[in-house]
DRENFIMAR-17878 format. One line per field, with one value per residue (C-alpha): residue number from 1; x, y, z. Coordinates in nm, 4 decimals, padded with zeros to 6 digits. Layout:
num <- NUM,... $
px <- X,... $
py <- Y,... $
pz <- Z,... $
# end
This chain:
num <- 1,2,3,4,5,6,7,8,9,10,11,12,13,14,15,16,17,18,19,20,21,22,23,24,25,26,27,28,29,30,31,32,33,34,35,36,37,38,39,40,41,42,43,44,45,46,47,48,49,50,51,52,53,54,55,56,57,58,59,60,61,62,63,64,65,66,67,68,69,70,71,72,73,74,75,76,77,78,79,80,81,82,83,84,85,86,87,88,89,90,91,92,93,94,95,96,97,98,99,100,101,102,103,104,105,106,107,108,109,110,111,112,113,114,115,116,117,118,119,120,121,122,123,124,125,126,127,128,129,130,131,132,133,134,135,136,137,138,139,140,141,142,143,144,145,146,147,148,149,150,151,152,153,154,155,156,157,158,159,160,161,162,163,164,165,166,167,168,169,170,171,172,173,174,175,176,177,178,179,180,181,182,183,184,185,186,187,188,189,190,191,192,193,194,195,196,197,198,199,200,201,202,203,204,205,206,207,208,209,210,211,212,213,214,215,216,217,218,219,220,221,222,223,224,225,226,227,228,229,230,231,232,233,234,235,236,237,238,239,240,241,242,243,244,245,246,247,248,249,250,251,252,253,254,255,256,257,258,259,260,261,262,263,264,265,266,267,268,269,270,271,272,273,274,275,276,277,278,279,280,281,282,283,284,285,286,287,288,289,290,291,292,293,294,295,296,297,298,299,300,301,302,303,304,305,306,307,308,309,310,311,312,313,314,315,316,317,318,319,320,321,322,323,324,325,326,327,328,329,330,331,332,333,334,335,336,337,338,339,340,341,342,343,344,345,346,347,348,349,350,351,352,353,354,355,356,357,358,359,360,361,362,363,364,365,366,367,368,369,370,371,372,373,374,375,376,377,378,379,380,381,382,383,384,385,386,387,388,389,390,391,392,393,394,395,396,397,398,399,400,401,402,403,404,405,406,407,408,409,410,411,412,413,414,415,416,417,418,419,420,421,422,423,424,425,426,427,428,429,430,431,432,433,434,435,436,437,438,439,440,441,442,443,444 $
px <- -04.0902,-03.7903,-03.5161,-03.1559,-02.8381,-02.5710,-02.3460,-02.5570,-02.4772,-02.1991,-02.0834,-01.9775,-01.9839,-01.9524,-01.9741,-02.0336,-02.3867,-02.3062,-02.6760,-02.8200,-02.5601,-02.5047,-02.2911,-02.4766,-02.3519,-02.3979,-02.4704,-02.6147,-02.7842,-02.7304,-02.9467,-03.2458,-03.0993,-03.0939,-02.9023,-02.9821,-02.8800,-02.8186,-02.7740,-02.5738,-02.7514,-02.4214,-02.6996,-02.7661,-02.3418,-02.3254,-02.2554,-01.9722,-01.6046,-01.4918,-01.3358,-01.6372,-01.8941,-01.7251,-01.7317,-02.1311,-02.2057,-02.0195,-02.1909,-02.5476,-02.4560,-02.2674,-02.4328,-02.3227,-01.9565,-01.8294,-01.5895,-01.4610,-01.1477,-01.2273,-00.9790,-01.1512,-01.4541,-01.3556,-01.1707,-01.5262,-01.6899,-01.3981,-01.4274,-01.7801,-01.7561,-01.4981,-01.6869,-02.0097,-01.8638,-01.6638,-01.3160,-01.2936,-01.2775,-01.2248,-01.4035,-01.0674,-00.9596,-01.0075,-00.7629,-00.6384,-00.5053,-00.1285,-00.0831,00.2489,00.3675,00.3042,00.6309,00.5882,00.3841,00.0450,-00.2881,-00.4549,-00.1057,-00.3710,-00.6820,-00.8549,-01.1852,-01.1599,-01.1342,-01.3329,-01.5452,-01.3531,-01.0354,-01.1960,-01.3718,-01.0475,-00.8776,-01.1825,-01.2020,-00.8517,-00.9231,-01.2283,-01.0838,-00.7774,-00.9816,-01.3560,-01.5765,-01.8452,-01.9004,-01.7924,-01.4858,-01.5242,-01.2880,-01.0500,-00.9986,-00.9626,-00.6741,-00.5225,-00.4903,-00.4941,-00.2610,-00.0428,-00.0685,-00.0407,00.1622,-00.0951,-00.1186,-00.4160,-00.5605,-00.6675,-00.8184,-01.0082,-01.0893,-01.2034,-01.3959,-01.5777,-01.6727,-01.7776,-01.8000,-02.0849,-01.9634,-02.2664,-02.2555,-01.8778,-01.7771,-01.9766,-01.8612,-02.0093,-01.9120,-01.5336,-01.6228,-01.6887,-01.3479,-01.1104,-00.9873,-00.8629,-00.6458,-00.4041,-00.0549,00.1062,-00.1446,-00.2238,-00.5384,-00.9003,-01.1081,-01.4181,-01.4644,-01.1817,-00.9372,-00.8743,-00.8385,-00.7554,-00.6172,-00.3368,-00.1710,00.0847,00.3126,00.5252,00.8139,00.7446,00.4212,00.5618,00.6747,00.6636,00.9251,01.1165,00.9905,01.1579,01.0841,00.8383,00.7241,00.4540,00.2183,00.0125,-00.2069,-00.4459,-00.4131,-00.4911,-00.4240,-00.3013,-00.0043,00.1850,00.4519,00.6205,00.8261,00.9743,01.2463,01.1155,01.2065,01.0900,00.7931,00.5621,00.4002,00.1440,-00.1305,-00.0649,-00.1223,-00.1001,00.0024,00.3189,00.4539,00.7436,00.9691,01.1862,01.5064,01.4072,01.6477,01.6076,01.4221,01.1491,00.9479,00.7241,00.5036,00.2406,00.2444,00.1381,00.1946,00.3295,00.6123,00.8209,01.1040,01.2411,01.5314,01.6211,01.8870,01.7380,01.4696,01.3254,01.0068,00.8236,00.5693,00.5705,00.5045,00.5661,00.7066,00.9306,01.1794,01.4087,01.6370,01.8642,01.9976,02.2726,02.2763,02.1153,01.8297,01.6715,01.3707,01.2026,00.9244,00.8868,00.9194,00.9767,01.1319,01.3074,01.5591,01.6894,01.9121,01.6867,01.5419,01.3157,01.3329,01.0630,01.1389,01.4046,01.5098,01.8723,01.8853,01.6614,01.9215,02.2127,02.0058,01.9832,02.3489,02.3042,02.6135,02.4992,02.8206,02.7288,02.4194,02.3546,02.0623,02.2016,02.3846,01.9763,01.9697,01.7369,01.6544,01.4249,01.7142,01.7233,02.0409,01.8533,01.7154,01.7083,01.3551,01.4738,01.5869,01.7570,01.5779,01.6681,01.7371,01.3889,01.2039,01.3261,01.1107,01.2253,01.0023,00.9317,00.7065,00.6490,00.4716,00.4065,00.2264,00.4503,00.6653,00.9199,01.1657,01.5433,01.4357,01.4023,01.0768,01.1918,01.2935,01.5781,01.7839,01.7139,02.1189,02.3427,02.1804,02.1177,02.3024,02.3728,02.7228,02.5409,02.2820,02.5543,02.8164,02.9270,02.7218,02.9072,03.0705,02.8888,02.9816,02.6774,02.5202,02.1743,02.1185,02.1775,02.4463,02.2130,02.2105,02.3960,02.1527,02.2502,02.2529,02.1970,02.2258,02.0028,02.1517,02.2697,01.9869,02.0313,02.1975,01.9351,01.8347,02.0162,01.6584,01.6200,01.6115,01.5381,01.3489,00.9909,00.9226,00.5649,00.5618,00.2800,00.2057,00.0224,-00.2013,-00.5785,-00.7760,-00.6192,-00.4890,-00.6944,-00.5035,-00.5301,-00.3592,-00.1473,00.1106,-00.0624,00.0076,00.3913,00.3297,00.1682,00.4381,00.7057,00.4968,00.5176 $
py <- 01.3590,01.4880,01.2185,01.3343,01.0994,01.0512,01.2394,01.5398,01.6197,01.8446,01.8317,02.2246,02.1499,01.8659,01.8522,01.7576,01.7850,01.7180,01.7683,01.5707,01.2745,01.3095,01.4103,01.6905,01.7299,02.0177,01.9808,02.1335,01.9869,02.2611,02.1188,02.1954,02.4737,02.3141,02.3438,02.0966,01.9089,01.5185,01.3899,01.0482,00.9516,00.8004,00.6096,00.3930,00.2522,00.2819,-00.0453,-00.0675,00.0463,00.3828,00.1905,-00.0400,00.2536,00.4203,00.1264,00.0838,00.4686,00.4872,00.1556,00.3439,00.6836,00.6703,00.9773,01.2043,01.0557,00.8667,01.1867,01.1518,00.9547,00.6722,00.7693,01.1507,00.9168,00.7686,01.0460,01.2299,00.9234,00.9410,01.2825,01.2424,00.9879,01.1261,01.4685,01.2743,01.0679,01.3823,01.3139,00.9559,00.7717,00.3978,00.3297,00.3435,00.1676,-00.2055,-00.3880,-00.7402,-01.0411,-01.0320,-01.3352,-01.4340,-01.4381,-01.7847,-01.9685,-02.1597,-02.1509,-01.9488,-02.1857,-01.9170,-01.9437,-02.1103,-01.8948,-01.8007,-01.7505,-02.1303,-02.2558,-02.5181,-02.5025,-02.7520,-02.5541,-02.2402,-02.3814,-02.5029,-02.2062,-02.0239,-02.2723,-02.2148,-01.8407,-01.9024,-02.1473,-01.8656,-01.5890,-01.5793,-01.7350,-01.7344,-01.8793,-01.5414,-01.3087,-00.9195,-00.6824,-00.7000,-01.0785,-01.0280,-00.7847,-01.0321,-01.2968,-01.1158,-00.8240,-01.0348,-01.3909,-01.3760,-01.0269,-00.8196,-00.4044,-00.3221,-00.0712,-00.3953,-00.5784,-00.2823,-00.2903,-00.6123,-00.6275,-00.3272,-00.5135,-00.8103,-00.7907,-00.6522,-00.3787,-00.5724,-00.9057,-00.9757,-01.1931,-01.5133,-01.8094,-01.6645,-01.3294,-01.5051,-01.7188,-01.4152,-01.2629,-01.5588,-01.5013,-01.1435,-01.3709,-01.5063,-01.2799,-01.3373,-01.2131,-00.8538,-00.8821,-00.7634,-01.0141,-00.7714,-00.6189,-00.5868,-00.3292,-00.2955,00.1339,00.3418,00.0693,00.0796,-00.2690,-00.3796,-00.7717,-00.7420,-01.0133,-01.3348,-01.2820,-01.4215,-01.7764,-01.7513,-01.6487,-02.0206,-02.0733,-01.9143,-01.6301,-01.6521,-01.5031,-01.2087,-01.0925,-00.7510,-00.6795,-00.4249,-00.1960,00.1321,00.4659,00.1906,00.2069,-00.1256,-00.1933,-00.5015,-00.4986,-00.8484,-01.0636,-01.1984,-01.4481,-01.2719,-01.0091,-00.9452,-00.6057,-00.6047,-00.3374,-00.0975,00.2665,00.5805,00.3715,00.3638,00.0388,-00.0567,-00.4075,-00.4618,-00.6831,-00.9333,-01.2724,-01.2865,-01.0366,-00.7742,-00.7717,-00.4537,-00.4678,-00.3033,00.0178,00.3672,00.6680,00.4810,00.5363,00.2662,00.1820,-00.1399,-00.3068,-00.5860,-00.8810,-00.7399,-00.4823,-00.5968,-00.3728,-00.3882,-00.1916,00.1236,00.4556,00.7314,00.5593,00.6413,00.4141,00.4251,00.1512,-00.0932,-00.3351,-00.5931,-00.6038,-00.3563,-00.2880,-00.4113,-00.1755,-00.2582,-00.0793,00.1422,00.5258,00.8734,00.6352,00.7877,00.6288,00.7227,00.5721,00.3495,00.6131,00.4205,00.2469,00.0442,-00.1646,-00.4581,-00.3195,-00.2784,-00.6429,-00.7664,-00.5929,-00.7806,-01.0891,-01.0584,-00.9884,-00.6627,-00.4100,-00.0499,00.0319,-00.1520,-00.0137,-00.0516,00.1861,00.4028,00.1145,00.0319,-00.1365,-00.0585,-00.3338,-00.0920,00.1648,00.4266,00.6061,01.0046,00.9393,00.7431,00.6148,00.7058,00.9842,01.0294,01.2484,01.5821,01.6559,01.8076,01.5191,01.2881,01.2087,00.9574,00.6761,00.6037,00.2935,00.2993,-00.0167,00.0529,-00.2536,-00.5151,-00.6948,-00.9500,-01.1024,-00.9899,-00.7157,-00.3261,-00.1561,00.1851,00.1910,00.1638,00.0817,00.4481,00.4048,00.6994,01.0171,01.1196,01.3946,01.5620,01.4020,01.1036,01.1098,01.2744,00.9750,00.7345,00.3701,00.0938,-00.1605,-00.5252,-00.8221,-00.9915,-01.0419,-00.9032,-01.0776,-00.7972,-00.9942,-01.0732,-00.8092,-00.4193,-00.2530,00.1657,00.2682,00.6345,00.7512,01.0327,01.3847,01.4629,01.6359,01.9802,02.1251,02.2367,02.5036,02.7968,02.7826,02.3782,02.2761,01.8992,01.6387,01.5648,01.2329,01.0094,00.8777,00.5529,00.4680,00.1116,00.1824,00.1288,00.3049,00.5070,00.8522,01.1154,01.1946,01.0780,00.7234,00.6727,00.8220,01.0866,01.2230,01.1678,01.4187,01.6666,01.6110,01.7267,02.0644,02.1821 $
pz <- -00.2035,-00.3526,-00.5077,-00.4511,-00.6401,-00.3811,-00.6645,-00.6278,-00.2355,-00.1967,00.1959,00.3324,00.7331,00.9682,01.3252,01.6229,01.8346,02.1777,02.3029,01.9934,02.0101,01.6475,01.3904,01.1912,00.8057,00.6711,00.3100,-00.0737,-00.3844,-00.6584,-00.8760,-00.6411,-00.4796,-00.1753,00.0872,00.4705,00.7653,00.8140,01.1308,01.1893,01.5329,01.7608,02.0118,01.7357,01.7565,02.1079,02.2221,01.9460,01.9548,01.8174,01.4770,01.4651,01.5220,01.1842,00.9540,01.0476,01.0542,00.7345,00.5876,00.6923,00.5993,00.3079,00.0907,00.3396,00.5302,00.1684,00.1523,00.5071,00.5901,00.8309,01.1064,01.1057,01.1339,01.4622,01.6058,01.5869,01.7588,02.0411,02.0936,02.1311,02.3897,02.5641,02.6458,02.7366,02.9552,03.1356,02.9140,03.0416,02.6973,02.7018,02.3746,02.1496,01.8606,01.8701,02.0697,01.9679,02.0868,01.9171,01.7351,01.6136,01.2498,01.0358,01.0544,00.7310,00.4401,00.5430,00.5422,00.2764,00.0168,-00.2418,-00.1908,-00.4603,-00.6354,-00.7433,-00.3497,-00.2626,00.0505,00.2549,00.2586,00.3460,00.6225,00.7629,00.7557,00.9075,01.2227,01.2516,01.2815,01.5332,01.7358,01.8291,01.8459,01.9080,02.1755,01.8768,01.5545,01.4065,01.3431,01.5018,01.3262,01.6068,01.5562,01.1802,01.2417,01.4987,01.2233,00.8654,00.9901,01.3167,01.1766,00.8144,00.7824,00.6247,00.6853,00.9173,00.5886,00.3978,00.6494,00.7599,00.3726,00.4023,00.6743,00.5516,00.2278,00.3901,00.7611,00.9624,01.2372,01.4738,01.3985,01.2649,00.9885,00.9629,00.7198,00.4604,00.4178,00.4868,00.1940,-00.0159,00.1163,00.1189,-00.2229,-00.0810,00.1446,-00.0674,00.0246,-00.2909,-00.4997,-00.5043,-00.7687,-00.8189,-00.6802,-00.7728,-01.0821,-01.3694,-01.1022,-00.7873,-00.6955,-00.3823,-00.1370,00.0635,00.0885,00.2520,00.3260,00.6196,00.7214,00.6707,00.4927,00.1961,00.3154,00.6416,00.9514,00.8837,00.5417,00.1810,-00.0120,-00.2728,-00.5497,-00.5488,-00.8160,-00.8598,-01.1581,-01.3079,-00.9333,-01.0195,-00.8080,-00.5377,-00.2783,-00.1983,00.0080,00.0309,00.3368,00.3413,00.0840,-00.2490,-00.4444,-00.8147,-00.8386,-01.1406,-01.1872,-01.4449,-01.5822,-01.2830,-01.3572,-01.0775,-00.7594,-00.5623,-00.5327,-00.3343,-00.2944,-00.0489,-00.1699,-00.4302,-00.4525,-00.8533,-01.1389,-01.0832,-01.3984,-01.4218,-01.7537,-01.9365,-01.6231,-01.6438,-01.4599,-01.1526,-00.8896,-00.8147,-00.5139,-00.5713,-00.4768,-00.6954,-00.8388,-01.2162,-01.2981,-01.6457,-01.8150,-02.1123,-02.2586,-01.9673,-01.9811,-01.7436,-01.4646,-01.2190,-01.0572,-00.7748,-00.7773,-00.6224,-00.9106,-00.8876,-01.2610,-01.5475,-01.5469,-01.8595,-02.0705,-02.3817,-02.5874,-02.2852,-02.3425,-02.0837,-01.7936,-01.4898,-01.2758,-00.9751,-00.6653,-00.4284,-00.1445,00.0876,00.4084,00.6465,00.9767,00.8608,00.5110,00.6009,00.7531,00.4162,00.2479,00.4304,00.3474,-00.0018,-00.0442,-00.1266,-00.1638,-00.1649,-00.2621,-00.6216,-00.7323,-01.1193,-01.1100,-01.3873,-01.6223,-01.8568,-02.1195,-02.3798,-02.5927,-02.7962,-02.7864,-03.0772,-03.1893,-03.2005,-02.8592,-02.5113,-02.4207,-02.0244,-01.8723,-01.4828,-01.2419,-01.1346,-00.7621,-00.7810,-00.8676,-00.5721,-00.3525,-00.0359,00.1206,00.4517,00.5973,00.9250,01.0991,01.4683,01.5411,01.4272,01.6434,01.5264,01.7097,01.5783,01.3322,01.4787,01.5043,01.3654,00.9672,00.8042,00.5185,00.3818,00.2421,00.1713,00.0531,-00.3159,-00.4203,-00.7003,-00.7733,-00.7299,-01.0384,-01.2626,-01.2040,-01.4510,-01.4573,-01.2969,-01.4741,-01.4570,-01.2997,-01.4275,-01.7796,-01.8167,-02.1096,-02.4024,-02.5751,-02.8983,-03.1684,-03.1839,-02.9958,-02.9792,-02.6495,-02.6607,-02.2794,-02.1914,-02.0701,-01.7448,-01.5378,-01.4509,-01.1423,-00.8905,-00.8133,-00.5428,-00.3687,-00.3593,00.0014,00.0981,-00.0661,00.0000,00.2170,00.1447,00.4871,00.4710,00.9010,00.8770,01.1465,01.1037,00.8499,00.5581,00.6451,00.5129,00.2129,-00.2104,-00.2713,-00.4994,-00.7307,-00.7568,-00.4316,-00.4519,-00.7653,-00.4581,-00.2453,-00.4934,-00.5573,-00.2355 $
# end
């Protein structure tokens, strides 16, 4: 027999077999010359939902589906079912039990690799003892309390559960052992390997203190080509080691420090922004006071553009005035007199954020999103910085403050700016993650 890498196959076709009950891939090894047919047998899933079918089919098959997105996955599956069965499909996504957001602290605040048995086993009866009839967790009940209960978005637990869970069997203590440390809301970090790449992660209200509880503080480090979204207030936020992800805070009570980041877009919306060390970044900014750079070089600033379900209200919350937005006032502690280590974006490089959540439901805050604010224009990134209220802390030393040029009127042809719409909603959208596809957005 023939050995074949899984980097050699290069997919060309995929469909669906109605008569076969499969999913033939189509598919070529270069190397050999080769070019065959795979089937992914759907008789083997079918006593499995449409989402659960995907994770196992994808878990068994992963040579030749790795390159498919997991919702084409299940739509496939669905559409397969649904003809076979005469267009009566009741096999959809899973369907939870809605659980209602933690009121106070969540039960999984300290997990971590460090956690000691007896505190993930009581956080794991808790789970059971809401949601399953068994000694085990199905993806549908690990959605009901990762993505309901604690405020998680439904793309990491689907991560999750794919890491660790088992499409047939669910989650047993064990593999919940191995993903506890994942659970911990305030800290976005590899919990395997040195980085943690191409997730989608998202904290809605409450998930960082609770409904009743304070803000606290959240923490993401070494995430690369990563999208976060941090839909709820904040009481200070530390960004460290990121490089080509989007990363986005709703309204944080005190400082936003961003450090040691590459190549990264950033929507924040903030008491102080304070960097070190960055390079290529991207910021669009709410900031009671100045924002604060040091040995950081080729940043761009622009107004804060985004807007998810709540923001105007977290806005209202946090004190907020629109109306006084230091975005433009930085100060450079590394400042140079020949040149300014930022620079303000042209109308061309905007690019506004939307996050949609259509599964969350909370009591006094709207399901659409908001808090998008008034609309950048031109005028806008060409006026004069506001004057502070507040010091930012530059009083020590004469430190030039070279500000950068105005950027360029746009062009007769420009039309609208680009939205990244993110729709926490199951498995990730078949698209790149990352800031990488903001930089797509803006070329088309």
């Amino acid at each position: 027999p023939v050995q074949i890498l899984s980097s050699e196959i290069e997919i060309k076709r995929i469909g669906l077999k109605q008569k076969m009950n499969s999913i033939l891939v189509e598919y070529e090894v270069p190397r050999l010359s080769l070019r065959a047919y795979h089937p992914v047998e759907l008789a083997s899933v079918a006593d499995l939902d449409d989402a659960a079918a995907a994770i196992q089919l994808h878990q068994e098959h992963r040579p030749w589906l790795s390159h498919m997105d997991g919702k084409q996955l299940v739509s496939m599956i669905s559409r397969s079912r649904g003809s076979a069965a005469g267009g009566d499909n009741k096999k959809g996504p899973p369907l939870r039990q809605k659980m209602s957001r933690v009121p106070g602290a969540p039960e999984t605040a300290r997990a971590s690799k460090r956690s000691k048995q007896p505190e993930i086993q009581k956080v794991f009866d808790l789970a059971v003892n809401m949601l399953s009839s068994s000694e085990t967790l199905s993806l549908r009940d690990l959605l009901s309390f990762m993505a309901d209960y604690l405020g998680f978005g439904e793309a990491e637990v689907f991560t999750i559960f794919n890491l660790f869970g088992d499409a047939a069997s669910g989650m047993n203590f064990d593999a919940f052992t191995k993903a506890y440390p994942m659970m911990n809301p305030f800290m976005l970090i590899p919990h395997i390997g040195k980085i943690r790449s191409g997730e989608a992660m998202v904290r809605k209200v409450g998930s960082l203190g609770g409904l009743k509880g304070s803000s606290q503080q959240a923490s993401l480090e070494y995430l690369e080509d990563c999208e976060v979204y941090i839909c709820t207030v904040t009481a200070q936020a530390f960004v460290d080691d990121c490089k080509r992800s989007v990363i986005m805070f709703g309204p944080c009570e005190s400082s936003v420090f961003v450090r040691n980041c590459e190549d990264c877009v950033f929507w924040l919306a903030t008491q102080q922004l304070r960097t070190r060390d960055c390079k290529n970044c991207k910021f669009f900014l709410y900031s009671k006071t100045e924002p604060v750079i040091e040995s950081s070089e080729d940043l761009a600033f622009a107004p804060w553009c985004a807007e998810y379900p709540g923001c105007g209200e977290h806005f209202q919350q946090a004190r907020f005035d629109r109306q006084r937005n230091m975005w433009n006032a930085v100060f450079d502690f590394s400042g140079k007199p020949s040149h300014a280590n930022w620079r303000i974006m042209p109308m061309e490089e905007v690019c506004t954020l939307r996050v949609e959540l259509p599964n969350e439901e909370v009591a006094g805050l709207p399901s659409k999103p908001n808090g998008l604010g008034t609309p950048i224009t031109y005028e806008a990134l060409c006026a004069d910085p506001l004057a502070s209220e507040e010091s930012c802390g530059q009083s020590m030393g004469n430190i030039p403050q070279t500000r950068p040029s105005l950027p360029p009127a746009p062009k007769a042809s420009f039309g609208s700016f680009p939205t990244l719409v993110f729709r926490d909603q199951g498995l990730l959208e078949g698209r790149k993650v990352g800031a990488d596809y903001v930089s797509f957005l803006l070329r088309l």
